[in-house]
C-alpha positions, 0 to 999 in steps of 0.5 A: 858677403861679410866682407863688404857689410865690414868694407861699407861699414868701414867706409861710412865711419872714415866718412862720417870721422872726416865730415865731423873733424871738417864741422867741428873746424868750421865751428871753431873758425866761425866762433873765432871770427865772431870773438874778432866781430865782437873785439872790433865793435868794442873797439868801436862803441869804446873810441866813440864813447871816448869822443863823446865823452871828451865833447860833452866834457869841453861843452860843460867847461866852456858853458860854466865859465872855467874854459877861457877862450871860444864857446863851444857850439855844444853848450846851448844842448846842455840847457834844460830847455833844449829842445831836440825836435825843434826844426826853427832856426 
């Protein structure tokens, strides 16, 4: 009787090992896909703070004079008397 309680007990261990080496895998690929997530939205948010930033910068230098050539259609947002929510042509 002794040998089957040694036999399920021994069962048991070698399935509770493997299903915590399985979770334990699991884990590390869903923290590895989250750290790829995190590193695509940055390379995200940092291209298109690098575009905004080189817009803002060509609208400041056609509207104060040191750009030659065409006025950017940006520069009526820098003055202070824009106004976003206004819907009028």
């Amino acid at each position: 009787m002794r040998s089957v309680y040694v036999i399920v007990y021994v069962c048991l261990y070698v399935s509770l090992s493997v299903c915590l080496y399985v979770c334990v895998h699991v884990c590390e690929c869903v923290c590895r896909a989250m750290e790829v997530l995190d590193l695509l939205l940055t390379f995200q948010f940092n291209s298109r703070l690098e575009s905004f930033i080189a817009k803002f910068k060509t609208a400041d230098l056609s509207s104060s004079g040191q750009q030659r050539g065409t006025r950017s259609l940006l520069c009526p947002l820098l003055a202070e008397t824009f106004d976003p929510f206004d819907q009028s042509k």
